[in-house]
N, C-alpha and C positions, 0 to 999 in steps of 0.2 A: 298222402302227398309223396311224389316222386322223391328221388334224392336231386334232382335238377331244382325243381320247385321248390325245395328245399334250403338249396344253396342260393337261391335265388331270394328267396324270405330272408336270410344270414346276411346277406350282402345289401339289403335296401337296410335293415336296421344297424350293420356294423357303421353302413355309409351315414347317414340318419343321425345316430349317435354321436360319430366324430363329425359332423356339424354343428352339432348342436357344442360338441367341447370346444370347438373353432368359435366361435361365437362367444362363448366366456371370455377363450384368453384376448380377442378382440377387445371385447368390454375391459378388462382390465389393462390394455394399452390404453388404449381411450382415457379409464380413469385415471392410469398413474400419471400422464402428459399432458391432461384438459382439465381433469375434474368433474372430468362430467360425459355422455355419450354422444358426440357430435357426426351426425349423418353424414354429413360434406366428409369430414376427416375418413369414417368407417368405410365409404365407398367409393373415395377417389384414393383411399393410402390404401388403405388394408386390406381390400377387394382386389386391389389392381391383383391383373395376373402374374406379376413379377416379385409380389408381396407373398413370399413361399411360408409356407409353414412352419419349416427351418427357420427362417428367421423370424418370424414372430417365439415360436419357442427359445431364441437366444435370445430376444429384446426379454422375454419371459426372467428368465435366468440374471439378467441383470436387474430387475426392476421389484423380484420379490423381494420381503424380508424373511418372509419364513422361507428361503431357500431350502429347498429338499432335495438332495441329488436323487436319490431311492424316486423319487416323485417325476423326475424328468425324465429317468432310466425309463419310468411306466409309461408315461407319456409317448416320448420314443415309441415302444414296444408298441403300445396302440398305432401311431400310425404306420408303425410298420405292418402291422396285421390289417387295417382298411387298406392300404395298400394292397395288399394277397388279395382281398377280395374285389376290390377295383379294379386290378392289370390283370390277374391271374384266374382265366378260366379257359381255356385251349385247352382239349383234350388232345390227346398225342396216340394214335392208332398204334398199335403195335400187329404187325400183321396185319391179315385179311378182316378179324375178328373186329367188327362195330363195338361191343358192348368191353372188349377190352379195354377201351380208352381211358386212360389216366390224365392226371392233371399233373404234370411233375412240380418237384419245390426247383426253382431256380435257382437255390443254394445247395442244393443234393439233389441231381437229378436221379437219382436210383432211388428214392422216395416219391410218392405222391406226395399234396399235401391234402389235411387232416382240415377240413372246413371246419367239422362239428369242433373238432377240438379247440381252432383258431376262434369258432365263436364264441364258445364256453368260455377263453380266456379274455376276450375281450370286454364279454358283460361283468366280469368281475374287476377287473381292473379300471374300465371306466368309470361305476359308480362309484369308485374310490377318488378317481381322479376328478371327476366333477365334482363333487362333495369340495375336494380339496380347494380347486380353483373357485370354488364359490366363495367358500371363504376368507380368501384373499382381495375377490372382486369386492365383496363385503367391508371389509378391512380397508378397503382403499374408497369405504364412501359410497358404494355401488348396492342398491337392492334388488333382488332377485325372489320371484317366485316361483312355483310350477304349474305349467300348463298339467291334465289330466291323465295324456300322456309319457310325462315324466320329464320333459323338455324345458329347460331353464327357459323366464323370459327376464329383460329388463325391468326393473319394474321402474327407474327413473326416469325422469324425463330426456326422451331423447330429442336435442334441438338440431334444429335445421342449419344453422351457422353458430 
């Protein structure tokens, strides 16, 4: 596998993953404010495209009990890292030379950035943080199990109105 191919695989599952964690803390707005998971609510509030992640992560912060800072910092850091792999893939020529091309970091551009390394941190930090939000989803009434490839679903009844 190329290292393009490569980066390409990192980024469908960084992407993939942090849906799947969006979806949790979804589910947990839903539960802490309904009691329950309501389709209307999930796709005309939380779907909308104004309804940013940012702010669901603050409604987050207020709405836990078991508040974690250390847990939000993570969170953060993960969508900071789908982010790199979302925006950030322009190689940047330098000279004539094709095969020079770097990816610069947009916070140090004298650095490339480190995909392998950004994916490695992200598979670890995420199953900590889903673990985490599951069991608050839980905690607030909500069941969950897993699909086979490791993807949280609902498991209660999600109503139409």
């Amino acid at each position: 596998m190329s290292g393009n191919e490569k980066i390409s695989q990192y980024r469908a599952e960084v992407i993939e993953q942090a849906i799947n964690i969006e979806t949790i803390v979804n589910a947990i707005i839903c539960q802490h404010y309904l009691k329950r998971v309501r389709i209307d609510f999930w796709l005309q509030v939380l779907y909308d495209e104004y309804f940013s992640f940012g702010l669901k992560r603050r409604i987050l912060t207020k709405i836990v009990d078991e508040f974690d800072n250390k847990k939000i910092q993570d969170l953060n850091r993960l969508i900071n890292i789908r982010n790199y792999f979302a925006h950030y893939n322009q190689e940047i020529i330098k000279g004539a030379q094709i095969n020079d091309g770097t990816i610069p970091d947009p916070r140090n551009t004298m650095k490339s950035i480190d995909f392998e390394q950004l994916y490695e941190e992200f598979k670890v930090i995420a199953t900590q943080i889903e673990t985490w939000l599951s069991r608050i989803y839980q905690n607030k009434g909500g069941q969950l199990f897993k699909y086979q490839d490791g993807k949280f679903i609902l498991a209660n009844k999600v109503e139409e109105t």
